[in-house]
N, C-alpha and C positions, 0 to 999 in steps of 0.2 A: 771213874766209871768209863769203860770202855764205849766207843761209838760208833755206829756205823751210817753209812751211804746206802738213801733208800732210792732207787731210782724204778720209773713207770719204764718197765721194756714195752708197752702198748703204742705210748705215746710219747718216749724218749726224755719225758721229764722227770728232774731230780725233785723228789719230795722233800728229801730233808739231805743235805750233807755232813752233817754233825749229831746224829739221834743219838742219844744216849740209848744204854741198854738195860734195862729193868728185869733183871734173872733171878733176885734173889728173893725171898721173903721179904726182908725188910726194906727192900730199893720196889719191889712193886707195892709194898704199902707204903711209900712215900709218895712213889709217884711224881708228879710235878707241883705237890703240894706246896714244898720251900721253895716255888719259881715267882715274882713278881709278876713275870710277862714271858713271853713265847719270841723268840726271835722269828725271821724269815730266814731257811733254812737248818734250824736247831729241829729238834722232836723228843719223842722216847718211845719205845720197843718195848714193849711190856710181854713177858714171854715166859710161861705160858698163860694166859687168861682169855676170859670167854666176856670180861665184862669190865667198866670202868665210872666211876660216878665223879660228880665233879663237884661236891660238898666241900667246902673251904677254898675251892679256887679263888683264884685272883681277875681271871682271864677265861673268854670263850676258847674255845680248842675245836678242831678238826678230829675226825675217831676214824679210821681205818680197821675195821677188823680181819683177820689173814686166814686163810688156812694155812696146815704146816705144811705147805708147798710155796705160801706166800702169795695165792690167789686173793684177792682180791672179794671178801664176801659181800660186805657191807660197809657204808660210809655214811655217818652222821656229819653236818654241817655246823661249822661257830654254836656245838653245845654250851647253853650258859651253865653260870655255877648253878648249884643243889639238883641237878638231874643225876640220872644212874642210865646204861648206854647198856645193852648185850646182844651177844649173838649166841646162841648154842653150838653153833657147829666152829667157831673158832677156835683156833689152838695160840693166837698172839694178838694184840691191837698193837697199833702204830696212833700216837699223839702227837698232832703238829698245831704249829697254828692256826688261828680263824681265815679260812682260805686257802690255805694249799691245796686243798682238794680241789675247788673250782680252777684255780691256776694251772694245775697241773694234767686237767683232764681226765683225772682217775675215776672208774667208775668201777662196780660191779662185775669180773670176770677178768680183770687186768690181772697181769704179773708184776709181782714187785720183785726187785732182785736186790737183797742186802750184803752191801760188801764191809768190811772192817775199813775206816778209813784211818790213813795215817798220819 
């Protein structure tokens, strides 16, 4: 799976440096289902989707949902498992772990800038 560098151009901070990237049918219905745990700087890109639940997780999660500009719409905080997360006007969600959002100072109206890391 391919990954990318999600970094806050608002507030200079990296969200995730290793995100995985969830494009396909089958990798966005997997999701981070087979993940035990979330690392500090790991994630995944789910793209495109407007919504994400968290039935069979393991682990609370951070939600980030984007527009296809990668603004910044909405962010849920340490979702637990069996909830369901949406935004309608999103075109992608970003899943990190529990806290990167507060870490990172990302709110509502940020730019996110995702690069291919290598």
């Amino acid at each position: 799976m391919r990954a990318v560098r999600v970094l806050n151009t608002a507030t200079g901070a990296v969200l995730a440096d290793r995100a995985g990237v969830a494009s396909t049918s089958e990798s966005r219905r997997t999701g981070l289902l087979k993940h035990a745990s979330l690392n500090a700087g790991e994630g995944l890109w789910i793209v495109p989707s407007e919504g994400v639940h968290t039935v069979g997780m393991k682990f609370p999660i951070d939600i980030v949902f984007l527009s296809r500009t990668r603004t910044v719409l909405k962010t849920c905080h340490a979702v637990p498992k069996w909830r369901v997360a949406l935004c309608l006007r999103a075109h992608s969600v970003l899943e990190l772990p529990a806290g990167a959002i507060a870490a990172s100072g990302t709110a509502p109206g940020h730019q996110l800038q995702l690069t291919t890391s290598d």
